[in-house]
N, C-alpha and C positions, 0 to 999 in steps of 0.2 A: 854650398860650402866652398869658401874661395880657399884653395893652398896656403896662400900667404897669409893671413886672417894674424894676427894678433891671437896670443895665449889669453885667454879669458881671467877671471878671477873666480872663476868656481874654486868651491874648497874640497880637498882629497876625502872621500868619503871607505866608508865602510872598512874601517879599521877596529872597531868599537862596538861592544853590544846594543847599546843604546843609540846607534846607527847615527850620532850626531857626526857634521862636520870638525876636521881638524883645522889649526889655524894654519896649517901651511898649504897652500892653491894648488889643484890640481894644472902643471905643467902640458903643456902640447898646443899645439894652432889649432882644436877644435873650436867652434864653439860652442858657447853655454848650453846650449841646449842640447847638442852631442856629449859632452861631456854630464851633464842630468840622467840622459839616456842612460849613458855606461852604467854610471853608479844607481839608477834606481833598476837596471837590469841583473847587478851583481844583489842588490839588496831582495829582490824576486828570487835568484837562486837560493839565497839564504831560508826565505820562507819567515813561520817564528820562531825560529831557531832552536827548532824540537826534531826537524826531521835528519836523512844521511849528509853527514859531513857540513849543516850548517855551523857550528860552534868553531871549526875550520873557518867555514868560508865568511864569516865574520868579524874577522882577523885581518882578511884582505883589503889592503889601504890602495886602493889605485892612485898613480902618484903623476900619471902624462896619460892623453889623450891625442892622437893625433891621425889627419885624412890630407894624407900626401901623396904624390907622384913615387913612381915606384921607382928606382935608382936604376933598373936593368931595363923597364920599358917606360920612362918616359910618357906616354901616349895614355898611362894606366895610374889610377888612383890606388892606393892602399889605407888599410886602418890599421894603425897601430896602437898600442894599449899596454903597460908597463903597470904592474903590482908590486906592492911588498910584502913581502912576511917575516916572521922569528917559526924558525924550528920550535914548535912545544912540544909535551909530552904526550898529548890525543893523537899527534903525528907520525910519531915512530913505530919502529916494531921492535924485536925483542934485545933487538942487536945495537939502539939507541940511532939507530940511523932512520932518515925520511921511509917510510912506507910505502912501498913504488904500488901499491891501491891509494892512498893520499897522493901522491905524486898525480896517477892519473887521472883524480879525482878536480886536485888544481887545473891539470890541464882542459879537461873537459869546463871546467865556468870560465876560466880566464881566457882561451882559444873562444868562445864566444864574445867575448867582448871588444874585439874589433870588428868582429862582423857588425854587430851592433852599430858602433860608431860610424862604420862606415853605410850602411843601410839608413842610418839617420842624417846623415849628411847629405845623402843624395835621396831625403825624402819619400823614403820606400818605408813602409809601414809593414813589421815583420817582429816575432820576438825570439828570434834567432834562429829558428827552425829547430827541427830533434835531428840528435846526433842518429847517423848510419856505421861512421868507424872511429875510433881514435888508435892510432899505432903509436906504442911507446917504443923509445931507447933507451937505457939506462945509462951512463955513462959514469957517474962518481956518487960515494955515498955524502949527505949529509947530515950533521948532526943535530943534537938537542942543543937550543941556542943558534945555531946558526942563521945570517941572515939571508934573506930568498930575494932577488928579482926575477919577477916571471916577465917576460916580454913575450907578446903575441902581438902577431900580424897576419891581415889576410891574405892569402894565395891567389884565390879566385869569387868571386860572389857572382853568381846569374842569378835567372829571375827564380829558380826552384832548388839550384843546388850550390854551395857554399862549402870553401874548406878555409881552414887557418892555420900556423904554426904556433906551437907554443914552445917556450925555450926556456929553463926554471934553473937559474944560477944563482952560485953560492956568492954570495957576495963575501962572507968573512975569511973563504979559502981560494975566493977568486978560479972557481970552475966550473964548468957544465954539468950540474948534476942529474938532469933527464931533459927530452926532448920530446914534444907528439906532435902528430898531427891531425889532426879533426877534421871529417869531411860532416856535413849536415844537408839537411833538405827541410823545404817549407812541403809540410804535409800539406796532402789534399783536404779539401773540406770535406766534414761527417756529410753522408748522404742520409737523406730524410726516411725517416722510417714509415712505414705505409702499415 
């Protein structure tokens, strides 16, 4: 995956139950087939939208894609990965505000999805590993209706263990409203039973 690569024309996916494409392109210098990755990775989390927090994660529009140099080290590649969402009502709790279990819930699939991008760019065959920690912050409440940008990026990716940031702002009050961070690992393979 070359830095500079030209934004693709893949279309924003998984916004919609019916998992189709929207007409407006998934943004970022991935390409195509990185960007396929992300969204048939967030569509995996979903399942058939029977089990925890798919009807949530269904909702999530990924809107940029992107496996760049890292601004601080230069020398180091990152994945980046930008969602959208609306505050609904399966989201809050009783106080009308984001659910910080939904909050950690976003961050746990969307903080995987730059690992992804970034393991599919450099050709490594993984489907993100299982999570080991996610630390939240909470930093401001948001509401029913309000609009979400999640932006996740990776920290580190080795060959067995992986972390990312996730960062979940309000876009209609213009603030921080929770932060994690996700460390994961590619489990061992099942040993054979005898």
């Amino acid at each position: 995956m070359s830095p500079g690569s030209k934004p693709s024309s893949s279309r924003r996916q998984g916004a919609s139950e019916s998992n189709s494409p929207s007409e407006r392109p998934i943004a970022g210098n991935a390409a195509p087939n990185v960007k396929e990755k992300v969204v048939e990775l967030l569509g995996f989390f979903n399942g058939g939208g029977t089990g925890f927090g798919d009807k949530i994660g269904l909702r999530i529009a990924v809107t940029e894609v992107s496996v760049a140099k890292k601004e601080y080290e230069p020398q180091k590649f990152e994945g980046v990965v930008i969602c959208e969402m609306t505050v609904e009502e399966d989201m809050v709790n009783g106080a009308g505000n984001l659910h910080g279990g939904c909050a950690a819930y976003l961050v746990d699939v969307c903080s995987t999805l730059p690992i992804a991008a970034y393991q599919e760019a450099n050709s490594k065959v993984s489907i993100g590993g299982v999570s080991q920690v996610i630390d939240m912050v909470y930093h401001s409440p948001a509401q029913l209706g309000d609009k979400l940008k999640l932006i996740s990026r990776t920290l580190a990716v080795g060959a067995r263990s992986m972390s990312a940031r996730c960062e979940i702002w309000n876009e209609t009050h213009h603030r921080l409203v929770a932060s994690g961070t996700h460390i994961k690992m590619e489990p061992s393979p099942a040993k054979a039973s005898l």
